[in-house]
C-alpha positions in Angstrom: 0.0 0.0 0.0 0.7 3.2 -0.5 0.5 6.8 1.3 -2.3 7.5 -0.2 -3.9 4.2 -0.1 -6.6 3.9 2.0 -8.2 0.5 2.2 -8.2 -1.6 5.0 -7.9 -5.0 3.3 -9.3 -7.0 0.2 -12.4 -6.1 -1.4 -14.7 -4.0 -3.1 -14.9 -1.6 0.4 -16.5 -2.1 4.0 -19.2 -4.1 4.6 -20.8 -6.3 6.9 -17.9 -8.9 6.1 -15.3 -6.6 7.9 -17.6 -6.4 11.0 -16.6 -9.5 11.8 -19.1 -12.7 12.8 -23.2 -11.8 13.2 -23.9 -12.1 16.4 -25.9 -15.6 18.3 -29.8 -13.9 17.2 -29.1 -13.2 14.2 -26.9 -16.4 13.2 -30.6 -18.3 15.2 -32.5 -16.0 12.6 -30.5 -17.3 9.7 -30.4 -20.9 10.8 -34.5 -20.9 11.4 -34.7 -18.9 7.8 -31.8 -21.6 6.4 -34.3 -24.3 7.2 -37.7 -22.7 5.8 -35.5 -22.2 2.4 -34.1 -25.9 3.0 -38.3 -26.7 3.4 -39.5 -24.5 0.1 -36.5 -26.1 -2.1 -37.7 -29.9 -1.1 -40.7 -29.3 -1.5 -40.4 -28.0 -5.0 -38.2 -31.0 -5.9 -40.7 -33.3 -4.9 -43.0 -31.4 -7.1 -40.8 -32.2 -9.4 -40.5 -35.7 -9.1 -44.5 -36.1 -8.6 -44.6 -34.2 -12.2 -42.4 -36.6 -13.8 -44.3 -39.9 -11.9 -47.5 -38.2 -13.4 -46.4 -37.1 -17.0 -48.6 -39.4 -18.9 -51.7 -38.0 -17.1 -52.5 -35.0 -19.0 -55.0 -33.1 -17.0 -52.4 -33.2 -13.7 -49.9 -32.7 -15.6 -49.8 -29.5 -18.0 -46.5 -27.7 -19.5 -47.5 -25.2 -17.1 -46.3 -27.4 -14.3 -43.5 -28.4 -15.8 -42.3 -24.9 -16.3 -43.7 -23.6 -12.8 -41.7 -26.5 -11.5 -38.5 -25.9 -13.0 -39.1 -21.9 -12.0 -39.8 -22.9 -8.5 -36.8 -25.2 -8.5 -34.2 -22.7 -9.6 -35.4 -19.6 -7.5 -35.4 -22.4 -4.2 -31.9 -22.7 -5.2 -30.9 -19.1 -5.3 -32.9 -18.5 -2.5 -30.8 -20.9 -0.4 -27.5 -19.3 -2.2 -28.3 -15.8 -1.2 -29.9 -17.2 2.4 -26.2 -18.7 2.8 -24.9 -15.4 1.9 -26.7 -13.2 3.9 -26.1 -15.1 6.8 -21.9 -14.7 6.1 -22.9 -10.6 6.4 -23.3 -9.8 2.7 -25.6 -7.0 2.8 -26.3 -7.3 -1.5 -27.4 -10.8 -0.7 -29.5 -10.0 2.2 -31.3 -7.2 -0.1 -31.9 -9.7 -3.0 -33.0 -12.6 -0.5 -35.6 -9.8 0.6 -36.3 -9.0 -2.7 -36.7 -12.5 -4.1 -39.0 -13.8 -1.2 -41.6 -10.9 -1.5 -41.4 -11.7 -5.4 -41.9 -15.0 -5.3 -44.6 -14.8 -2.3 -46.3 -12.8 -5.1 -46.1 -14.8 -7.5 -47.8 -18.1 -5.8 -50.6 -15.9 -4.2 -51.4 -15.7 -8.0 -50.6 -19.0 -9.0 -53.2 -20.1 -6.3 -56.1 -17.7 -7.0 -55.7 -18.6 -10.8 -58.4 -20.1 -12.3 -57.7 -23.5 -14.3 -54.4 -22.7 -15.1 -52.4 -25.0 -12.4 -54.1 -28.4 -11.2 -55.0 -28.4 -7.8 -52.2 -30.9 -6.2 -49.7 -28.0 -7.7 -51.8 -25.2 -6.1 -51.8 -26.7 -2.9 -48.2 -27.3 -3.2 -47.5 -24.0 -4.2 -49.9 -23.2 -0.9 -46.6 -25.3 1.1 -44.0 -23.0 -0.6 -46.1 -20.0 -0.1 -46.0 -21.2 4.0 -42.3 -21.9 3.9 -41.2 -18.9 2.0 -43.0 -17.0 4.7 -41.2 -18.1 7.2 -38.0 -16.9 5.3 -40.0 -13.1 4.0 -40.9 -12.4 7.4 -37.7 -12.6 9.8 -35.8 -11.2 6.6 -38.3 -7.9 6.6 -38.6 -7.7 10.1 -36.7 -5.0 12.0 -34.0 -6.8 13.4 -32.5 -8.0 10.5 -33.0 -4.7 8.6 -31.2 -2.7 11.4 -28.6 -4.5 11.7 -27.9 -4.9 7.7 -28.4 -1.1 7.7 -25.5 -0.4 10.0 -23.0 -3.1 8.9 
C-alpha cells in the first residue's frame, strides 16, 4: 500500500464482512430462515419428481407445471444461495433474498387464486411453498435483520 492508499484489506470496500461474525440472534435468525429455504427447495423438488411420476396424465400434468416446477426449483436454489450469503454478512445478498421472497410470495398468491391454469395438487403445493417462504419473508423484513444490515 501506498501513502495515499486507504483500504483496510481486500475487497470492493466495508461491509458487513469486515464487521466480523453476526452475532448468536441473528446467526438463530439465519439458521431458522436456512431451514424454511431448506423446506420450500424440497418441497419443489418433490414437485418435481410427482410431475415426472404423473407425466402421462394430461390433466395433472400441464407444461405449465412443468415450467412452474422448473421456475420454483431454480429460485429455491438461489434462495438458499443468497440465504447462505446473507447469513456470512453480505448485505447485496440480504437485499436480493428480501427482494426475491416478496417476489416469489407474489407470484404463488397468483398461482393459487388462478383459475384452471395449475391443477390443484400443484396449487396446494405452491400453498406449502407460499407457507415456507413466509417463514423466510418475514424474519428477513422484520426490524432486526433490517437494522442490523443497515449499520453493517
Amino acid at each position: 500500500m501506498t501513502s495515499t492508499d486507504t483500504r483496510t484489506g481486500p475487497g470492493p470496500g466495508p461491509g458487513p464482512e469486515a464487521a466480523g461474525p453476526l452475532h448468536g440472534d441473528t446467526r438463530r435468525a439465519f439458521r431458522t430462515v436456512r431451514r424454511f429455504v431448506l423446506a420450500y427447495l424440497g418441497l419443489s423438488v418433490l414437485t418435481l419428481v410427482a410431475a415426472f411420476v404423473l407425466r402421462d396424465h394430461h390433466s395433472l400434468v400441464t407444461p405449465a407445471v412443468w415450467i412452474r416446477g422448473t421456475i420454483v426449483v431454480i429460485s429455491a436454489a438461489v434462495t438458499l444461495l443468497l440465504t447462505d450469503r446473507a447469513a456470512r454478512g453480505s448485505r447485496g445478498a440480504f437485499r436480493r433474498l428480501r427482494i426475491v421472497s416478496a417476489v416469489m410470495l407474489a407470484a404463488i398468491a397468483t398461482i393459487i387464486v388462478l383459475p384452471g391454469v395449475f391443477p390443484v395438487w400443484m396449487k396446494v403445493e405452491q400453498g406449502l411453498c407460499g407457507l415456507a417462504l413466509l417463514g423466510v419473508a418475514v424474519p428477513v423484513n422484520g426490524r432486526r435483520l433490517r437494522t442490523l444490515f443497515a449499520r453493517l
